[in-house]
Structure formats: C-alpha cells, structure tokens
C-alpha positions as CSV (number, residue, x, y, z in Angstrom):
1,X,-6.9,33.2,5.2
2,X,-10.2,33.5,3.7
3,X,-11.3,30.2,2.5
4,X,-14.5,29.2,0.3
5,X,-15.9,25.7,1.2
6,X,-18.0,24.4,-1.8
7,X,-19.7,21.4,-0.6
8,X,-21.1,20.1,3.0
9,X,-20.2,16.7,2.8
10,X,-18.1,14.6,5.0
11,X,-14.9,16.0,3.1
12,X,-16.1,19.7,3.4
13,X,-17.2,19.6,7.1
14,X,-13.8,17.7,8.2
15,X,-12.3,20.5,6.6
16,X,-14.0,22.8,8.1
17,X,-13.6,21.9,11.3
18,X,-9.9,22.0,10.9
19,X,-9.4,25.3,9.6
20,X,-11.8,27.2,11.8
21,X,-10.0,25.7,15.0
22,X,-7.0,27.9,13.2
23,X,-8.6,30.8,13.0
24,X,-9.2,30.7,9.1
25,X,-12.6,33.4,7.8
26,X,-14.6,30.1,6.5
27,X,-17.9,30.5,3.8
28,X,-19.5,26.8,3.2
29,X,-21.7,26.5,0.3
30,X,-24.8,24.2,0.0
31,X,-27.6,23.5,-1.5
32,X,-29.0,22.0,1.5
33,X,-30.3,24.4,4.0
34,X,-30.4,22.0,6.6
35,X,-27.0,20.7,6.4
36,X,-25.6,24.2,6.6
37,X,-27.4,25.4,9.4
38,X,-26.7,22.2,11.6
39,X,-22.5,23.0,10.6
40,X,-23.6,26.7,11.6
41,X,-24.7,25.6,15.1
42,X,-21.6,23.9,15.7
43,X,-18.6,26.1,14.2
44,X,-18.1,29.7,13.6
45,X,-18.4,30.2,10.2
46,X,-20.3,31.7,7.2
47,X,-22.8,29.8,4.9
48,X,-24.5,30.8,1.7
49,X,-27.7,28.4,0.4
50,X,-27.1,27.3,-3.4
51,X,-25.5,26.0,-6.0
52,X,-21.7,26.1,-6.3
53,X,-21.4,26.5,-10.0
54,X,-23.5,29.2,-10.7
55,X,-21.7,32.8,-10.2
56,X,-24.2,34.8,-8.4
57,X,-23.5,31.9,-5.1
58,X,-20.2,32.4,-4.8
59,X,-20.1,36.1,-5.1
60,X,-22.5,35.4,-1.9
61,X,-19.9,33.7,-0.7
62,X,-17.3,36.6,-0.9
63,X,-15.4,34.9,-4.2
64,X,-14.4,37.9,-4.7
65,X,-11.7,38.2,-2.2
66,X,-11.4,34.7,-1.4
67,X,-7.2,33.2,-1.1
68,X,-8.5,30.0,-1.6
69,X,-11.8,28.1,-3.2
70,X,-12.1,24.1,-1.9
71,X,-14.6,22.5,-4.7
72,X,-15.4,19.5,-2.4
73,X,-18.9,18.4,-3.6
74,X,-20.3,15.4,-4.5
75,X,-20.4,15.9,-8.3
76,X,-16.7,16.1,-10.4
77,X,-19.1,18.8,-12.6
78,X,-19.9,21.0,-10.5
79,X,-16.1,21.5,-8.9
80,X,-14.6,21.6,-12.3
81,X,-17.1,24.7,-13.1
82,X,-17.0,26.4,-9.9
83,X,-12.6,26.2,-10.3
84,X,-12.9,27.6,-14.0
85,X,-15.3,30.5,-12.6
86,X,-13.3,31.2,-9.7
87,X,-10.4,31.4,-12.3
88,X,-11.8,33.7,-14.7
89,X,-14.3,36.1,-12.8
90,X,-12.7,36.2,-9.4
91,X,-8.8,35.5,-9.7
92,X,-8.8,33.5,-7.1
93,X,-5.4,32.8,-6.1
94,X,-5.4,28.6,-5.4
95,X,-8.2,26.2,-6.4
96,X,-8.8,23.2,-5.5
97,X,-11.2,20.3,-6.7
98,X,-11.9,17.0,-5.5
99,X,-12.1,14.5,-8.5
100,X,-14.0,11.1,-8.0
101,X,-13.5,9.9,-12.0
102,X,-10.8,8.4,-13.3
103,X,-12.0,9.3,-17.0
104,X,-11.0,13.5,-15.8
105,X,-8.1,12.1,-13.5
106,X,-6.5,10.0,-16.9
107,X,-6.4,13.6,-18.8
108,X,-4.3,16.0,-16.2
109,X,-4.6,18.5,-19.8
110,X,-8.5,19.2,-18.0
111,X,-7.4,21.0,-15.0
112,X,-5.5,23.3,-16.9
113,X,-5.2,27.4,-16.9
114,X,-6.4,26.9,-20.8
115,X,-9.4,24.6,-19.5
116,X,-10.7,24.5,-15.6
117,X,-8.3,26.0,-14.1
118,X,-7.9,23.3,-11.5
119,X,-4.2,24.0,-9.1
120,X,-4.4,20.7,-7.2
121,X,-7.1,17.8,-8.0
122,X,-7.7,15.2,-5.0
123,X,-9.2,12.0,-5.7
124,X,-10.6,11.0,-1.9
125,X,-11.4,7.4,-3.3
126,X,-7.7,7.4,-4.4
127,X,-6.4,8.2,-1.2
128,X,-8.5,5.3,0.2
129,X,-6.8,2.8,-1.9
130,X,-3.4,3.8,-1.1
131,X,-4.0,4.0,2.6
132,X,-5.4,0.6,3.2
133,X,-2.9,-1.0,0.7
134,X,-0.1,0.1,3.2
135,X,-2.0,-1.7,6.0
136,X,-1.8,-5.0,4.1
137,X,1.6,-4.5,3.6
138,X,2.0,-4.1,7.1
139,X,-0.9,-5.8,8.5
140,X,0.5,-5.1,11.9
141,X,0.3,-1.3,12.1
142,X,-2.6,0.4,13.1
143,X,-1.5,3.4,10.5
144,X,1.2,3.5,8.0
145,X,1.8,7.0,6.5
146,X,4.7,8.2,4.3
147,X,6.8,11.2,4.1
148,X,9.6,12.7,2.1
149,X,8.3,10.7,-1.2
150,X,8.2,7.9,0.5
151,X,11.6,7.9,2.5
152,X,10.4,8.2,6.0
153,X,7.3,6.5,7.5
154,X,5.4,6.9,10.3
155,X,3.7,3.6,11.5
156,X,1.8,3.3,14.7
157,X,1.6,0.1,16.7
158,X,-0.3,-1.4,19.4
159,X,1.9,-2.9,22.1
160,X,1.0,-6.8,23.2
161,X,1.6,-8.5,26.2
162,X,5.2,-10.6,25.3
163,X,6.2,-8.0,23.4
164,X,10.2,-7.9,23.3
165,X,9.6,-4.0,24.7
166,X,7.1,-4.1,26.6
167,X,7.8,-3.4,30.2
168,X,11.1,-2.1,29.6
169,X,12.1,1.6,29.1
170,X,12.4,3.3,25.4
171,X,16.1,3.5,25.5
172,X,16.5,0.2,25.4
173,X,15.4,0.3,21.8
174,X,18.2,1.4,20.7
175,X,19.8,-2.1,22.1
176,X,17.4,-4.7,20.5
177,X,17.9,-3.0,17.0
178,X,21.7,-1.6,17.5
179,X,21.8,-0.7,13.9
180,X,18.7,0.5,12.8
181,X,18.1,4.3,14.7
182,X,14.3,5.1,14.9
183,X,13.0,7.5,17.5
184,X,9.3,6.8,19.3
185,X,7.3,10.2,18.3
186,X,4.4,9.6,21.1
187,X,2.6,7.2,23.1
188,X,-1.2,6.7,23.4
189,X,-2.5,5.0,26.4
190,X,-6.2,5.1,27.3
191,X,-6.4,7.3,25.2
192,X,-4.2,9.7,26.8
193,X,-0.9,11.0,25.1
194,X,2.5,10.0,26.9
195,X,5.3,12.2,25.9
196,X,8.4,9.8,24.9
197,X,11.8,9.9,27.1
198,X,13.9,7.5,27.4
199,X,13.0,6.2,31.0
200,X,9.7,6.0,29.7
201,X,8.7,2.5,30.1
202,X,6.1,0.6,27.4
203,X,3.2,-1.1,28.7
204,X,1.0,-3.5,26.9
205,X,-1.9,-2.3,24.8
206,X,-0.1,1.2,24.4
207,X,-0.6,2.6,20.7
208,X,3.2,3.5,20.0
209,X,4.1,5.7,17.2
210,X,7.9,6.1,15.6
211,X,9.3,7.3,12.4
212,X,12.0,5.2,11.2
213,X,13.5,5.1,7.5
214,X,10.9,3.3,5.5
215,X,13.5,0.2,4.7
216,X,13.8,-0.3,8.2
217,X,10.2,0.0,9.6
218,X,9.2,-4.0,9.3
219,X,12.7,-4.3,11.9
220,X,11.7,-1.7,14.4
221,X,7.5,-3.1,14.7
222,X,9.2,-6.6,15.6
223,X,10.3,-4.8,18.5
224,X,7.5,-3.5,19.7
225,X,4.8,-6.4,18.6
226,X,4.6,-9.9,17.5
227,X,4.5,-9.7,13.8
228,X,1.9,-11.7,12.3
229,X,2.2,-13.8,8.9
230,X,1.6,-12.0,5.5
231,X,-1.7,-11.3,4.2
232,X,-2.9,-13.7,1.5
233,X,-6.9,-13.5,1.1
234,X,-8.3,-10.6,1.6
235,X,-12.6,-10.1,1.5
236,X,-13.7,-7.0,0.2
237,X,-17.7,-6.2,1.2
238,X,-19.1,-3.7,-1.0
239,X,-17.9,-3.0,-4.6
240,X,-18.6,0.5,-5.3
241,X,-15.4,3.1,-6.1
242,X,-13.1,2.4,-2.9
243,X,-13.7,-1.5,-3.6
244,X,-12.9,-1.1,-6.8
245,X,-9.7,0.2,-6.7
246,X,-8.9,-1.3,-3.7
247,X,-9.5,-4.4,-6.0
248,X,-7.9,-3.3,-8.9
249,X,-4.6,-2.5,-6.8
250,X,-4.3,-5.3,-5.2
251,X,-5.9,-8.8,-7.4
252,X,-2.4,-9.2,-8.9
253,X,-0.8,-9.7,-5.1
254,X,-3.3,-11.1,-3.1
255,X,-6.8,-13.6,-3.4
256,X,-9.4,-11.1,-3.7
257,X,-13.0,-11.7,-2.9
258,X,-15.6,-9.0,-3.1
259,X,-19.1,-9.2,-2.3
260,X,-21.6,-7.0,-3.8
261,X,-25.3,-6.6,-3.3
262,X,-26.4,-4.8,-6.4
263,X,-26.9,-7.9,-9.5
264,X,-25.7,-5.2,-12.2
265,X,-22.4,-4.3,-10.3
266,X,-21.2,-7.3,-9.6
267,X,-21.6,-8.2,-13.2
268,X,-19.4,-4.7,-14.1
269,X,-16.7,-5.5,-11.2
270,X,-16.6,-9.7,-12.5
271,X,-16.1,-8.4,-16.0
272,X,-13.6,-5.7,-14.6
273,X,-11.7,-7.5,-12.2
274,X,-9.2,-10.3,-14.1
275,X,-8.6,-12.3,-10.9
276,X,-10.7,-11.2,-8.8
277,X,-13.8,-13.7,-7.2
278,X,-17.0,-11.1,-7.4
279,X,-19.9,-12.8,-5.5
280,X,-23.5,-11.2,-4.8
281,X,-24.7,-11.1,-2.1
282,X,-25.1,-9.2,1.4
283,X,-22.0,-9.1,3.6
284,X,-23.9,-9.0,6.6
285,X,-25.1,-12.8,5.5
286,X,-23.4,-15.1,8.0
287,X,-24.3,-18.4,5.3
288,X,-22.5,-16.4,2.6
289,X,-20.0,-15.5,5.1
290,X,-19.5,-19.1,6.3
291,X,-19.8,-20.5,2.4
292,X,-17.0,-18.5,1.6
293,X,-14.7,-19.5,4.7
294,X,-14.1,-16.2,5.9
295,X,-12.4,-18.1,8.8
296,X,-9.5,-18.0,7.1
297,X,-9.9,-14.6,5.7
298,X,-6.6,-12.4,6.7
299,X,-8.2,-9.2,6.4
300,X,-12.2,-8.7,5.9
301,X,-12.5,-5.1,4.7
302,X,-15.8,-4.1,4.7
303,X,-15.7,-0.6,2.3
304,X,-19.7,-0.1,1.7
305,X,-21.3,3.4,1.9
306,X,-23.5,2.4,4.8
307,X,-21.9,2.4,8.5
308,X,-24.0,0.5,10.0
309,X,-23.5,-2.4,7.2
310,X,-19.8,-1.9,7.4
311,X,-20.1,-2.0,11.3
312,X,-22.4,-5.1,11.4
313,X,-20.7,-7.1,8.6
314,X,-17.0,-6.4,10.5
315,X,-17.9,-7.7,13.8
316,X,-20.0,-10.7,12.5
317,X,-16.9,-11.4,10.2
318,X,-14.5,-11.4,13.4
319,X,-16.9,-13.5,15.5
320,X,-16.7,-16.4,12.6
321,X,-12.9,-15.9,12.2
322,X,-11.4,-13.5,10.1
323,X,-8.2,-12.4,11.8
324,X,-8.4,-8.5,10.7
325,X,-11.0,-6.7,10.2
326,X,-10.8,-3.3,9.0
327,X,-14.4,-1.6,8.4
328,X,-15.0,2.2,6.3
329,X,-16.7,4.3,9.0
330,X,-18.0,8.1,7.9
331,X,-19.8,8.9,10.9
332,X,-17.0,10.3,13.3
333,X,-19.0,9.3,16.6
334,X,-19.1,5.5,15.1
335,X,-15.6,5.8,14.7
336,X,-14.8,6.2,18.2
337,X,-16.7,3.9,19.3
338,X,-16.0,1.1,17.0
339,X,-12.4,1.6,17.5
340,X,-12.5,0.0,21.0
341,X,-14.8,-2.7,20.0
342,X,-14.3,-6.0,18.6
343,X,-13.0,-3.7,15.0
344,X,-8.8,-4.0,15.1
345,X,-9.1,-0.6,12.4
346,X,-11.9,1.6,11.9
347,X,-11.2,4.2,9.0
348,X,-12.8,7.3,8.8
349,X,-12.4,8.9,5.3
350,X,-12.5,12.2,6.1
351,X,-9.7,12.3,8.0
352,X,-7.5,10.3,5.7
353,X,-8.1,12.3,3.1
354,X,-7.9,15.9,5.1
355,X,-4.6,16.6,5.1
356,X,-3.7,16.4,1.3
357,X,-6.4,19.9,1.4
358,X,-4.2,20.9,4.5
359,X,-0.8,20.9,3.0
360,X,-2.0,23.9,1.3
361,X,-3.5,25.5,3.5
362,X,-0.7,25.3,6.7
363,X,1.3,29.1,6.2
364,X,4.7,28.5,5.7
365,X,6.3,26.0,3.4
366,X,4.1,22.4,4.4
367,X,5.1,19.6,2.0
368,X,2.4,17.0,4.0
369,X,0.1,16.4,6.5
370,X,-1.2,13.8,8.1
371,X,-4.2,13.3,10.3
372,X,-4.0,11.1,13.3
373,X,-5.7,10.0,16.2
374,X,-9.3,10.4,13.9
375,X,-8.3,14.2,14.1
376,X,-6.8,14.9,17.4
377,X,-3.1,14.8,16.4
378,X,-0.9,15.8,13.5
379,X,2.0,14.7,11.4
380,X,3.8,17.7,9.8
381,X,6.8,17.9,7.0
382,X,7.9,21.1,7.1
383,X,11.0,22.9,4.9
384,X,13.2,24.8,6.9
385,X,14.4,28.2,4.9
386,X,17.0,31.0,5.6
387,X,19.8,31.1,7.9
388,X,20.7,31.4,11.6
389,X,19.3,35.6,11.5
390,X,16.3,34.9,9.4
391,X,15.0,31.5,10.9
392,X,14.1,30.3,14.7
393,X,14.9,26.2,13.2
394,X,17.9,26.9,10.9
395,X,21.6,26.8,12.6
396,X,19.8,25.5,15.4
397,X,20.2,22.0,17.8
398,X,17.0,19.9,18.2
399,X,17.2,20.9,21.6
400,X,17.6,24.9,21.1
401,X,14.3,24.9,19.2
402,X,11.2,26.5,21.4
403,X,8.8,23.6,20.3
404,X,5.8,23.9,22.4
405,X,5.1,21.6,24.7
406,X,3.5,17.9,23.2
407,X,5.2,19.0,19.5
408,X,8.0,16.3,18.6
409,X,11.1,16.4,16.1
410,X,11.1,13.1,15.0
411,X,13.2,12.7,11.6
412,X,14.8,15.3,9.3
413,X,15.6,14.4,5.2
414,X,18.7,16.4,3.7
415,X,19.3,17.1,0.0
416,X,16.2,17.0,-1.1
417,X,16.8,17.8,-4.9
418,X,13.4,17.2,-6.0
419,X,12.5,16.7,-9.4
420,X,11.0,19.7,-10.8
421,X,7.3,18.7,-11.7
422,X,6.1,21.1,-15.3
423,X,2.6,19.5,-15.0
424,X,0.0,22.4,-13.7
425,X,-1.9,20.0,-11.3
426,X,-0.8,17.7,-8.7
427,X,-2.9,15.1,-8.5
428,X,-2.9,13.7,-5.1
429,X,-2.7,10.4,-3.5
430,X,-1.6,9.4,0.3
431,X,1.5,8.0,-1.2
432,X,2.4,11.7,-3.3
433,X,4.3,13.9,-1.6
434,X,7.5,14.6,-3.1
435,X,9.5,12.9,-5.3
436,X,12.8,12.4,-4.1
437,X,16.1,10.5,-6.0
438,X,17.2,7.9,-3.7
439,X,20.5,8.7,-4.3
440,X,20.4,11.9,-2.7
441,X,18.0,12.1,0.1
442,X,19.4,10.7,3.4
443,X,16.8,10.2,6.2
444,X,18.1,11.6,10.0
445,X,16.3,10.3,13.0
446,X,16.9,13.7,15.2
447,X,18.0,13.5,18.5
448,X,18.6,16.8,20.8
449,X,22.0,17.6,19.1
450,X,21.0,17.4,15.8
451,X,21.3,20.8,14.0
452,X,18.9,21.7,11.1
453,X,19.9,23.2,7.9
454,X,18.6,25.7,5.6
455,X,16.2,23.1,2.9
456,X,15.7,20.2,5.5
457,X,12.3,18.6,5.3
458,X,11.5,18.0,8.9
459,X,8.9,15.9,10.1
460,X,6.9,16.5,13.3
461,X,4.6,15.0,15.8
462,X,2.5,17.1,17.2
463,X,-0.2,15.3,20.0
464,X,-2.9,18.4,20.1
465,X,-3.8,20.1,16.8
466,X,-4.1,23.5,18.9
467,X,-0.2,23.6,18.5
468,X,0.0,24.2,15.4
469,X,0.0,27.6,14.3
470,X,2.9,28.1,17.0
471,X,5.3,25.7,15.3
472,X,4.4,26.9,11.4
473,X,6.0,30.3,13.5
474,X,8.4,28.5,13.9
475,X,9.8,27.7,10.6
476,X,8.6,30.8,8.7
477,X,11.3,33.5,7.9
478,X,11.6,37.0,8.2
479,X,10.8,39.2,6.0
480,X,13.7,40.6,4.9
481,X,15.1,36.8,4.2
482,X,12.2,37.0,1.4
C-alpha cells in the first residue's frame, strides 16, 4: 500500500515505524528538514521537505497515486486542507486527519465529501481520555482495552506474591472461577513472552494478559491479584488538552485536583471545571505536593507535555505516598525505562493512539487494533468471511487453523448485527469500535474445538508484530468468494 505520512510528530513517526516493518511504500512530509532526515536514517522510507497543505508538496510526495493520505500534523488546519486537496486533485482513495479541537469534532457535517473530505477523524487527545478512564475503573490493570463495542476486554495484570494463582498452573483457573470462562492470551515475564498452556504455572510479578467478557473481567483479575479499593481522589499535574478532558470525564465521579503552572490556564480550567479543585503551581513542588496531601492521593496522573516534569513529578509523588502513579511519557526510550522504575504505568501516546490509524490500514477486514507491550505486541479483531472453500478460518476448529507460532485465538463474538452508521466520518475514540446490540452479540472464549463461522469477529493475540501479515492471510478470501 502506498501511504502518504503528513506530519513527523510523535503520532506520524509511531506510524511510520509500524507500517514500514509491513512492507508498506511510506512518503513522510515535513517542514523540518531535520526531523525528516533523522526518521530517514532510521527506516526505509521516502521524505519530501514542506508544507502539507500546499499542492505542489504532496504531488512531491507521489499524491497522485497514493491508497492512503495520514494528515497527522500538529495543526487541525493544515490536515483538514491537505484531506480536501487530496480529495479533489488526487482522488485519493482513504483520508485520514487527526483532529485536536473539539469546536471541528462537535460538527461531524466538516469532514464531509461536500466540505474536507475527511473518511475517518482521530482525536489522539480523545483517545487519551478514554484510555486512562478505563484504568481508574480498574485501577488494578496495567491495560484495559475493549473489543467488539465494548463486549470483550482485554486487561493485563501484574501477578503478586499471595496471589490466589500464583504458583499454581493456568488450568486451575477454570476452578477458582467455575462459571466465568476467560482464557490467558500470553504471559510476560522479564520481559520475555511465555506462551500460555495449561501446565503453565504463574509466578509472581508475571504481566498476565486474558480476554474475558467485559461483565466478568473485575471476577477473573481477583484471581490473578489482590484487588485494591476504588479510586476516589485522583491529582491531575498539568492542565493542558489531555488534563482537560481527563477532567471533564471524570469530576462528576471522582475528587479531582489539577495543578497547573501557567496563571491564565488555571483561571480557564477553574472557570471550566464545575467541581473540579484547579490549583497553580508546579507539580514537581514537593510543599504543594505535601499541602495538598497527595499521601492519600489514589492515582497522581501526571499528563504535562514535558517528560522529564511528568517523570520527576511521578516518582516524587510515589515517594510522599500516592498509591498509583501513572505519568504521560512521549519519548519511547523514557518509556522503557520508567516502566521498571518506581512508575506502576507509564503511557506512551503514540502507541495508544496507533492502532485506531492501523485498523485501516491492516489488509483484510480489521475492525481494531490495539498496541501492546509500548509496540512489541498486538491485539487484532478480525471478521472472518466466506465459507469452508473460500476461507483458511471459516468451517474450521481453533485447532485446525495454521496460526503462526506466538499468534493466539483468544475470544470470538457471533451475530454481530451492527448498526448501520449513515454518518461519513467515524470519529474515533479507544472505546469506538463497533456498535453492537447486546441482545445479539454473544462473547466465546475459544478453546481448540471451537469452530469459526462465516461473520465472527475474532480477536487475537499476537506476541511479535512480525506475525502479522501471515495471520491477515489468514482470514482474507479468495478471489472468486468476492
């Protein structure tokens, strides 16, 4: 697929970096030299110096062949021209535009064929919000990530010494919660992936991810961990758009304080925010910290646009008491590093938000993706089509199906009726997908017998991203099914 990157931010290199490793013909367009020729060093691709919105660039860039333009810059502007060009000069098949405002997001009429053209609009900040309201909710999981509209979730875990599993083998699951079936999609320990049997035996500190219907989740994690009390007071350090919303979303639920260093923002956010506490101040202040009891904080979330700020102001909340800390880390090296360090989450959010820009770029029919493991691992939902000729999944047992090695079947939904949508852009947020009637979607927790059927959304694990292309193979049909 040839594929027009506009934009060499953190979004656009993340996505880079995924879709060359899949052998996509990749243009990224800048208008910093710089930038572009350190992405150049590291990945094969193509780059074109300018700006994205002016025609004469992306006819550099080879618009006029492109299957696919991702407007991924900093400015709402210059994506919503660039889609409307790539629209009307260059046909170009799928366009989509990442959208920071909420004033264009409020009007979905914009990103029409009649105005900029826009196919899907995704709203990084959005995403953001939605991914670390799941982790309050479950202030347990390390990640919390849905599926099927919502149906199925994927939560990982870490494993704790006293755990009711721990040092016992994975079959014994099935015991502890007799009526609740869940299936244990991988293991992580050191670092290293395990991959599940049922002799396999959990060992403290192991990062354990299963897929279990989403009303049973909070049952299954009591298995595998001591579950700790709900969250109450949650500080948020730094103000600016993910503070925000993640303030907006969550003052009506929770006791909300958010500390701001610029005067004339925390003045917006206090008129904003209803019942919300806006103090300002420095997060990295350990009198303001202390002043504010941040000892009995349940989550400090510290959601600036500096690393180092959100890195500093996260450990120095843990070391006066806070009992989560969850810092914002862009930097992908930082992330690594911090994640082993006294930080129980570390968020990077360029790979939270990757994988609503994958969805539509996976061949074959991908309703999500889901970046784990900062990168190294994937979550697919995949629709199975045709019949036992056309298809290699379809007609098939669990257990018949030449997964490659490390790539995991984990939960199927059936009957997915799913409302038709007549708007002309989906606006996407971590909790999207599709939307699914509860009264006919039923969730299956595969095990090697289970036999897929033509229009099951199936949901896989897969531990090493180079895997892939070999099971999108998989569930694409033949040609003469089409």
């Amino acid at each position: 697929m040839k594929i027009i990157i506009l934009g060499a931010g953190q979004i656009g290199s993340s996505a880079a970096e995924s879709l060359v490793s899949e052998a996509n013909d990749i243009t990224m367009v800048d208008v910093d030299a710089n930038r572009l020729a350190l992405l150049q060093d590291r990945m094969d691709l193509r780059t074109v110096v300018g700006n994205a919105a002016h025609p004469s660039v992306l006819v550099k860039a080879g618009a006029e062949d492109a299957d696919m333009i991702l407007a991924v810059t900093a400015n709402d502007e210059t994506n919503l021209v660039a889609c409307k060009l790539a629209y009307t000069i260059f046909n170009t098949p799928t366009k989509i535009a990442r959208i920071r405002s909420s004033e264009y997001l409020a009007h979905s009429e914009i990103f029409s064929p009649e105005n900029f053209c826009v196919d899907f609009a995704i709203c990084p900040e959005q995403i953001m919000t939605d991914y670390i309201k799941k982790l309050m909710e479950f202030p347990e999981a390390l990640q919390v990530l849905d599926f099927a509209g919502g149906k199925v979730s994927l939560v990982a875990v870490r494993a704790f010494y006293g755990g009711p599993l721990v040092g016992q083998q994975l079959q014994e699951l099935h015991r502890h919660v007799p009526n609740i079936d869940t299936r244990v999609a991988a293991i992580f320990r050191k670092n290293r992936p395990i991959i599940p049997e049922g002799d396999t035996v959990v060992e403290a500190e192991d990062e354990v991810f299963f897929l279990a219907a989403s009303e049973d989740i909070r049952a299954v994690m009591s298995e595998l961990r001591r579950m700790d009390k709900p969250v109450k007071r949650i500080m948020i350090a730094g103000g600016g758009k993910i503070g925000r919303r993640l303030g907006e979303a969550l003052e009506n639920n929770y006791q909300i304080r958010i500390i701001e260093h610029d005067q004339k923002n925390s003045e917006r956010l206090a008129a904003d925010l209803h019942n919300t506490l806006v103090l300002h101040g420095d997060a990295t202040d350990e009198t303001l910290l202390e002043s504010e009891n941040i000892a009995e904080m349940d989550v400090f979330c510290a959601l600036t646009n500096d690393d180092e700020n959100n890195i500093m102001s996260s450990l120095l909340a843990k070391r006066m008491g806070a009992h989560k800390v969850i810092a914002l880390i862009n930097r992908s090296a930082y992330v690594d590093l911090m994640q082993s360090s006294g930080i129980d989450i570390a968020i990077s959010p360029a790979q939270v938000t990757i994988g609503s820009l994958l969805a539509y770029v996976r061949h074959g029919d991908v309703a999500a993706v889901h970046s784990l493991r900062r990168g190294a691992a994937e979550a697919l939902e995949l629709v199975a089509h045709g019949d036992m000729k056309s298809s290699k999944v379809v007609g098939r047992k669990v257990e018949e199906i030449k997964l490659p090695k490390g790539a995991t079947i984990g939960a199927i939904v059936r009957d997915m009726s799913a409302s038709e949508d007549d708007d002309y852009v989906n606006y996407f947020s971590s909790e999207e997908n599709h939307d699914v009637p509860d009264s006919e979607a039923r969730v299956i927790i595969a095990h090697h017998d289970t036999v897929i059927e033509s229009e099951d959304h199936v949901i896989i694990f897969v531990i090493n991203r180079k895997m892939i292309q070999q099971v999108e193979k998989l569930f694409q049909v033949d040609v003469g099914f089409l």
